[in-house]
C-alpha positions as CSV (number, residue, x, y, z in Angstrom):
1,X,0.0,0.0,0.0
2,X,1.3,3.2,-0.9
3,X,1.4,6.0,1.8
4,X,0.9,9.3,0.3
5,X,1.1,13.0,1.9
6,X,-1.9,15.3,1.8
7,X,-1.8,18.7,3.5
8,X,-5.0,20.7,4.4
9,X,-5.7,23.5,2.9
10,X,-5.8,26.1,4.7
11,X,-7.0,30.0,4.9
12,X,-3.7,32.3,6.2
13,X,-3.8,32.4,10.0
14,X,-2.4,36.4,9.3
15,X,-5.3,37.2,7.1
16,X,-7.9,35.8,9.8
17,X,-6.4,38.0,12.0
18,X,-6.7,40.8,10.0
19,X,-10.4,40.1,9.4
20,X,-11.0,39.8,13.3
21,X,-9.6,42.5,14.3
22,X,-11.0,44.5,12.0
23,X,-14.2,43.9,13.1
24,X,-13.4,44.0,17.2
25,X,-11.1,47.2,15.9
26,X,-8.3,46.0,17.3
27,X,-5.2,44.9,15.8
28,X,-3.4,41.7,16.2
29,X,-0.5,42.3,17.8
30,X,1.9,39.6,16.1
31,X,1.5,38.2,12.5
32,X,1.2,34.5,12.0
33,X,3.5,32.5,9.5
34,X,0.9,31.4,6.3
35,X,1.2,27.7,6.4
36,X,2.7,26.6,2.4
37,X,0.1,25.8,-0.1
38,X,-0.2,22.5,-1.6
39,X,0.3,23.2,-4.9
40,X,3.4,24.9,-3.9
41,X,4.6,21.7,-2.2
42,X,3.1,19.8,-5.5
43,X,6.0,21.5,-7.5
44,X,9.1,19.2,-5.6
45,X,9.9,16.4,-8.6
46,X,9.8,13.8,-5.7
47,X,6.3,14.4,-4.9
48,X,5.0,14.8,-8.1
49,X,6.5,11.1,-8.7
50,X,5.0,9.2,-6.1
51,X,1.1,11.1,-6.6
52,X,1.4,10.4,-10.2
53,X,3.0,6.3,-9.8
54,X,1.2,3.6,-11.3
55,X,-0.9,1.4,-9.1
56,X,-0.3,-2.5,-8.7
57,X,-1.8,-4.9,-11.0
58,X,-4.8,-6.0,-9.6
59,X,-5.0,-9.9,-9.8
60,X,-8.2,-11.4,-11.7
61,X,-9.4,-14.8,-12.0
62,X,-8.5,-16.7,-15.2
63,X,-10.9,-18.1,-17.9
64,X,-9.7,-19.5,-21.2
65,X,-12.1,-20.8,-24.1
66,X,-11.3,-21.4,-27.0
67,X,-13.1,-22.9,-29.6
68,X,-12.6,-23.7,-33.2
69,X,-14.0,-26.3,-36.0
70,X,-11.2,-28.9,-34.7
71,X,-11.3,-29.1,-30.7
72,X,-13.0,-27.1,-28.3
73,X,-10.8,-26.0,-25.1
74,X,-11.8,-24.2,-21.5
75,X,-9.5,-23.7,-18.6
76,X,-10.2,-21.6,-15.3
77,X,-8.7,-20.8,-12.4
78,X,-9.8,-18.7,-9.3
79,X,-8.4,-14.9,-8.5
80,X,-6.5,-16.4,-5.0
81,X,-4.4,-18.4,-7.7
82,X,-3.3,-16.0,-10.1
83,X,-2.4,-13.7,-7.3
84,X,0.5,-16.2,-6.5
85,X,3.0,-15.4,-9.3
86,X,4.8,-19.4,-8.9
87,X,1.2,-21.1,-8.9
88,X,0.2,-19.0,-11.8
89,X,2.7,-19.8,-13.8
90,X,2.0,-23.4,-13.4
91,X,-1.8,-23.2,-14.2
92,X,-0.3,-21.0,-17.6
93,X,1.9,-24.1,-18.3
94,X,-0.3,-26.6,-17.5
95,X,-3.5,-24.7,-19.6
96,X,-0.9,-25.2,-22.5
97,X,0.5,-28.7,-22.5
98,X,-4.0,-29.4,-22.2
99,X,-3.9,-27.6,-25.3
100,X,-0.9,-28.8,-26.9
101,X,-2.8,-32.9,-26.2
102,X,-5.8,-32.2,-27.1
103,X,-4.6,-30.5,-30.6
104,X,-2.5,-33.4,-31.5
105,X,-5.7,-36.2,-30.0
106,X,-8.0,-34.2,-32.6
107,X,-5.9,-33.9,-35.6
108,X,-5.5,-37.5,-35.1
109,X,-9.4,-38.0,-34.8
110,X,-10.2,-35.7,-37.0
111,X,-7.4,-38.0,-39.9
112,X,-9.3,-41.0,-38.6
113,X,-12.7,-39.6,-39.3
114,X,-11.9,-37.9,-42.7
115,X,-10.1,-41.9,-43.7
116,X,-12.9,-43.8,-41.9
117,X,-15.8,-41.4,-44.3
118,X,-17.2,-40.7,-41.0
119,X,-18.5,-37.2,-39.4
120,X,-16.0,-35.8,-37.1
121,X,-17.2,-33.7,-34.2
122,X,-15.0,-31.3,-32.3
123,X,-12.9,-33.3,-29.3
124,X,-12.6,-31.2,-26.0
125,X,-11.1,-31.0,-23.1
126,X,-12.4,-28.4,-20.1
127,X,-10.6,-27.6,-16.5
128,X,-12.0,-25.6,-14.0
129,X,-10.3,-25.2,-10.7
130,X,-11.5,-24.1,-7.5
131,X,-10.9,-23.1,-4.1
132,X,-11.3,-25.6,-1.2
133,X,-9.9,-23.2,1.0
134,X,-7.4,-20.7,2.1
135,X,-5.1,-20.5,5.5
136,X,-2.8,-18.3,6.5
137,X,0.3,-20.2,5.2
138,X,-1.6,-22.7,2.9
139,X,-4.1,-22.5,-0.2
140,X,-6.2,-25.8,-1.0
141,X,-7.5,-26.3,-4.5
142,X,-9.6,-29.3,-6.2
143,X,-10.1,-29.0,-9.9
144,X,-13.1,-30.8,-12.3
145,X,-11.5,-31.9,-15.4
146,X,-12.8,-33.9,-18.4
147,X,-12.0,-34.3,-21.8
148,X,-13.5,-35.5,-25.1
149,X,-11.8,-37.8,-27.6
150,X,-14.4,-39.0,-29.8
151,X,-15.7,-41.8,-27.4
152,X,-19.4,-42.5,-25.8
153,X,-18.8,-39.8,-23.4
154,X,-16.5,-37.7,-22.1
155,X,-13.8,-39.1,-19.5
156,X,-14.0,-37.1,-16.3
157,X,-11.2,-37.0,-13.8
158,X,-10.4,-34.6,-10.5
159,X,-7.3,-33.1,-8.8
160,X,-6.0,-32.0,-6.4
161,X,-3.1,-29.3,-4.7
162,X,-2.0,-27.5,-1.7
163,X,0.2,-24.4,-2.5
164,X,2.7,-24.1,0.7
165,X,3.0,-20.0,0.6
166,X,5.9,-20.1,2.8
167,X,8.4,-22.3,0.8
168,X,6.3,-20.9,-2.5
169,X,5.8,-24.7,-2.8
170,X,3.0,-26.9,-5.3
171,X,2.0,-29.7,-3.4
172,X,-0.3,-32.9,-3.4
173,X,-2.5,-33.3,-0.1
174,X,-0.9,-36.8,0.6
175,X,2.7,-35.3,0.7
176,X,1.8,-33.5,3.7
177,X,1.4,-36.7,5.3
178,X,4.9,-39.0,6.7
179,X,2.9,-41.5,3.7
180,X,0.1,-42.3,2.0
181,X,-0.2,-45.7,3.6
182,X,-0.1,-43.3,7.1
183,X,-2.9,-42.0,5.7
184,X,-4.7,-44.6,4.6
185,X,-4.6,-46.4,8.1
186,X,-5.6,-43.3,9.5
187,X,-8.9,-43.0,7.9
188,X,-9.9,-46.0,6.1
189,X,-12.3,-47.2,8.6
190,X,-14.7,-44.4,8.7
191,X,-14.2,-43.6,4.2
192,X,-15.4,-47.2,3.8
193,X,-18.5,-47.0,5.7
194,X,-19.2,-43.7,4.1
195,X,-18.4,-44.8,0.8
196,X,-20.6,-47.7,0.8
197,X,-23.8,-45.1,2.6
198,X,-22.8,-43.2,-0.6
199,X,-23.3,-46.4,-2.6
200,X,-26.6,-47.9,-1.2
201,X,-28.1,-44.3,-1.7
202,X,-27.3,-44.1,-5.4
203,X,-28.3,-47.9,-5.8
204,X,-31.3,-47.5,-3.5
205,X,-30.1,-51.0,-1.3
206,X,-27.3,-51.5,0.7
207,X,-23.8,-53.1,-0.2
208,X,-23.5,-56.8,0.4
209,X,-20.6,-56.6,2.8
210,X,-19.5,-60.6,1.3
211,X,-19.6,-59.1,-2.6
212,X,-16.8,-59.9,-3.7
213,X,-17.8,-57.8,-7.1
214,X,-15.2,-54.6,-7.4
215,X,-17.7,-51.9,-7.4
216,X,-18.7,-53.4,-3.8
217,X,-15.4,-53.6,-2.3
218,X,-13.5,-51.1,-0.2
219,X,-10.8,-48.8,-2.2
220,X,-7.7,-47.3,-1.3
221,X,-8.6,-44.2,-0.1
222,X,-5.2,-42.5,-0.3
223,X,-4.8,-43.7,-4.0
224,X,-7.6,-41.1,-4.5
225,X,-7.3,-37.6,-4.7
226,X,-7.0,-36.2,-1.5
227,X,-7.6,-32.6,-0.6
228,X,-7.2,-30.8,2.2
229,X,-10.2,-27.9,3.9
230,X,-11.6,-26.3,7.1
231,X,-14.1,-25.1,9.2
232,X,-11.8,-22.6,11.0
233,X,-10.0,-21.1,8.2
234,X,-7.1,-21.3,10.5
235,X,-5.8,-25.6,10.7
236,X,-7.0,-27.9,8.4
237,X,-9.7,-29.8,10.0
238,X,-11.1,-32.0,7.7
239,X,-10.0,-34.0,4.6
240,X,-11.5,-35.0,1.1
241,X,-11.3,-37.8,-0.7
242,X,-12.6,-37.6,-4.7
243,X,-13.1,-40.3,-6.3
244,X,-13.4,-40.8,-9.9
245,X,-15.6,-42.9,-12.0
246,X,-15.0,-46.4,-12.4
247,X,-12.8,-46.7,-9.1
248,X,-16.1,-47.6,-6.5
249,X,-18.8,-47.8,-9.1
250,X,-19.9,-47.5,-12.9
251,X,-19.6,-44.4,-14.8
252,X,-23.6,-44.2,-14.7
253,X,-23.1,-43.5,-10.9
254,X,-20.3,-40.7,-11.4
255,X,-18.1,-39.4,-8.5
256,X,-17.8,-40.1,-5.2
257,X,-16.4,-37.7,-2.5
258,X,-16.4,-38.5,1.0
259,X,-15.5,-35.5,3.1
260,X,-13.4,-36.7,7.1
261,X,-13.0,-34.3,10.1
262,X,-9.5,-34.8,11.5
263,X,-9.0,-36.8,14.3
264,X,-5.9,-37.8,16.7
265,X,-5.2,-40.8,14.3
266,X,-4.9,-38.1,11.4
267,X,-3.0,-36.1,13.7
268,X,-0.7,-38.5,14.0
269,X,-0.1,-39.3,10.4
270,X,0.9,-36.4,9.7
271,X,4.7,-35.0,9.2
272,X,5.8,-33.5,12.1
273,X,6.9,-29.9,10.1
274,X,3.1,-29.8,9.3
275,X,1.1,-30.9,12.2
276,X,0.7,-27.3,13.2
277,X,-1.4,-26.6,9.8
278,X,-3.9,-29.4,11.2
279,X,-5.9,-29.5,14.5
280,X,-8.9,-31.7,15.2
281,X,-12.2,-29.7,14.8
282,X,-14.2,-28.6,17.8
């Protein structure tokens, strides 16, 4: 923020004397130094540099769509992101290799298509990240991503990062742990039973706990995509795990995500130079 100077205005002290007395008829009996104008201050080259410097560039969330007879492409990230200059930079490179893929995937297609006497239709690809939350020292994003290559549907995945802010750091949530099998041990229990509640609601029966079909079992839940939020905006108290099509259940029943406060267990998985970022929710 910068500090600038401003000086009042203000009418002569002398002259108000002058104006007093004349109506009491006396006259003042010492004159008064005029304080300096400001424009007369205005005229140092000093001054008239910092009034007149250019403010920061504000930072503005970032949406990119582009869309042409060949592919069509979107990619968004949230304002708390581009105002990191290091994080930035990575969604800008990462926006671009998309690109670069999902060129080369439809010139391919389109080749096939053209060889094969066949319509082609535009193959896509669309990110959009978004805040999970921000700390003091941390930032916690999840994105939605899915892309088109010509198949049935589109192929949906999700991500995840932590940005450390003090070591200007990209991160995944299960580095901040000693490792993910810590973690798994730590919360497996309780992401089971939710995932199969999540599983008899969309099936509208329960899981048969001796199925010994793959959609019925129990998954890794630290092979998932873990992120990382709270409910104090201060520790991360609670932990998310998204999981993608195909790893608990068909791709008619989409994503799961099963969403875990903290607890001691958690606590204790933890790397010990990040256990003060985490504290069990009250």
């Amino acid at each position: 923020m910068r500090a600038e100077k401003t000086i009042m205005r203000q009418v002569p002290i002398a002259v108000l004397a002058l104006i007093l007395a004349s109506c009491s008829g006396k006259s003042p009996e010492q004159p008064v130094q005029a304080t300096p104008s400001a424009s007369a201050e205005s005229s140092d080259p000093a001054s008239a540099a910092t009034a007149t410097a250019a403010p920061l560039p504000i930072a503005k969330p970032v949406s990119i769509d582009d869309s042409t007879p060949l592919y069509e492409f979107s990619y968004a990230y949230p304002v708390q992101a581009a105002a990191i200059p290091g994080l930035a930079a990575w969604f800008k490179a990462d926006a671009a290799k998309m690109k670069r893929d999902l060129v080369v995937h439809a010139k391919e297609g389109q080749s096939a298509a053209k060889a094969d006497k066949r319509t082609y239709y535009p193959y896509g690809h669309s990110t959009k990240w978004g805040v999970v939350t921000e700390l003091p020292g941390w930032l916690s994003l999840s994105a939605q991503r899915w892309e088109s290559l010509g198949g049935a549907h589109p192929n949906p995945w999700q991500e995840g990062l932590v940005w450390n802010k003090a070591a200007g750091k990209r991160m995944k949530g299960t580095d901040l742990f000693a490792s993910p099998a810590a973690l798994s041990a730590a919360i497996r229990v309780p992401f089971c039973a939710a995932l199969d509640k999540q599983r008899a609601d969309k099936r509208g029966e329960p899981v048969n706990p001796k199925s010994r079909d793959p959609f019925d079992l129990c998954i890794d839940p630290a092979a998932q995509t873990v992120i990382l939020g709270s409910t104090d905006k201060t520790h991360f108290t609670r932990i998310g795990v998204l999981v993608d099509p195909y790893e608990a259940g068909p791709y008619a029943e989409g994503n799961y995500e099963v969403t875990l406060p903290v607890t001691a267990a958690v606590l204790r998985a933890v790397k010990p130079q990040y256990r003060s970022a985490f504290a069990v929710p009250h």
